[in-house]
C-alpha positions as CSV (number, residue, x, y, z in Angstrom):
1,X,14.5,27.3,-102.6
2,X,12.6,24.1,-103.9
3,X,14.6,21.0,-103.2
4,X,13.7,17.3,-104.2
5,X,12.3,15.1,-101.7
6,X,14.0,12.3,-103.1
7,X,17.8,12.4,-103.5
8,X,20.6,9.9,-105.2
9,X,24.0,9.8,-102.9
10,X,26.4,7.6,-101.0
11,X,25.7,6.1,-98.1
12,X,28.7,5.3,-95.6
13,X,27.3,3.1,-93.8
14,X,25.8,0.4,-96.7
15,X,29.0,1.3,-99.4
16,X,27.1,2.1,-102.1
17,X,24.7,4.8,-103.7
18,X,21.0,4.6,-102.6
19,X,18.2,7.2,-103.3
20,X,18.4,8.5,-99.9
21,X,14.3,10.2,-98.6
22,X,15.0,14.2,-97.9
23,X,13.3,15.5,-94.4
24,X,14.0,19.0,-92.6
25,X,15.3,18.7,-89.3
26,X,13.2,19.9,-86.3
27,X,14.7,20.1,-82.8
28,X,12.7,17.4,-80.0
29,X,10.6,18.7,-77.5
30,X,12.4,20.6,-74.3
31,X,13.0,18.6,-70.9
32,X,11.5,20.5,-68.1
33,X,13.5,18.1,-65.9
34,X,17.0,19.4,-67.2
35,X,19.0,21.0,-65.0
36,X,19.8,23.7,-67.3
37,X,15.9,24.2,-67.5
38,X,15.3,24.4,-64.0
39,X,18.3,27.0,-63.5
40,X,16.5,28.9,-65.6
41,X,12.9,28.6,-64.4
42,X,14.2,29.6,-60.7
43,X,16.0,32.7,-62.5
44,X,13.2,34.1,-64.3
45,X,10.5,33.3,-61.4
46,X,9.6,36.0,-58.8
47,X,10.4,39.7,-59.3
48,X,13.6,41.5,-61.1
49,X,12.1,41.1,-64.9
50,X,13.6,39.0,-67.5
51,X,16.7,37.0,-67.1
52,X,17.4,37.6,-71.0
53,X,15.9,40.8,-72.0
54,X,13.8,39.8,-75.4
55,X,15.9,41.4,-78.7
56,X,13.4,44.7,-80.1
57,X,15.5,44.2,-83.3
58,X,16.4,40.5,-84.3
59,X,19.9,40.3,-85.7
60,X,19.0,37.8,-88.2
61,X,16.9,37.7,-91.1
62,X,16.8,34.1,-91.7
63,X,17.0,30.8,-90.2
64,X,19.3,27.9,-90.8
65,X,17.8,24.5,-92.2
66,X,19.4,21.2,-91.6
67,X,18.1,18.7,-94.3
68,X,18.1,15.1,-92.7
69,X,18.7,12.3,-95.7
70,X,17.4,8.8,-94.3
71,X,19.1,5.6,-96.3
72,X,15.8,3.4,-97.7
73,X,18.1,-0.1,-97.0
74,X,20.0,0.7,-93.8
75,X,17.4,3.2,-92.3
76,X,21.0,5.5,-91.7
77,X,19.5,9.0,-91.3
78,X,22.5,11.8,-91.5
79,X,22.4,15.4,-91.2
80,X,23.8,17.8,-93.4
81,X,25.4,21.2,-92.7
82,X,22.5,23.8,-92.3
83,X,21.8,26.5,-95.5
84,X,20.9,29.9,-94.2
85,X,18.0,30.8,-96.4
86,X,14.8,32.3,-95.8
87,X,12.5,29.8,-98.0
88,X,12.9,26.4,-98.1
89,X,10.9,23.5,-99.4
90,X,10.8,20.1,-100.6
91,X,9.3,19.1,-103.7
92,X,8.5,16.0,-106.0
93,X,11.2,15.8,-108.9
């Protein structure tokens, strides 16, 4: 799906409509520190195998995408519901 980097729509935050900069979202680097991440370090380490068993056969054939639209005047950047498609890139219109 080709979508424009560059989209026209209302931003809450200013009142009014702004050409708002189209980016895809990407999840932030893992904390090591976190306690959930340390429970599961201590259960996978030492013998007994995988805590999760990795899937043979993933269930899904695609991945969601969450575009992130950033406001050019109040630097606002919402996230938009993610679109389950297997393609998905942002072009110049």
């Amino acid at each position: 799906m080709n979508y424009p980097k560059v989209i026209k729509r209302y931003c809450p935050k200013c009142k009014k409509h702004t050409a708002q900069k189209v980016s895809i979202y990407k999840a932030g680097k893992r904390r090591a520190s976190a306690i959930g991440e340390r429970r599961h370090a201590e259960d996978k380490k030492g013998y007994g195998g995988q805590k999760f068993p990795k899937l043979a056969k993933p269930a899904k054939v695609t991945k969601k995408v969450t575009r992130m639209l950033t406001c050019p005047e109040c630097k606002k950047k919402f996230n938009t519901y993610g679109i389950r498609i297997k393609k998905f890139e942002l072009v110049a219109a």
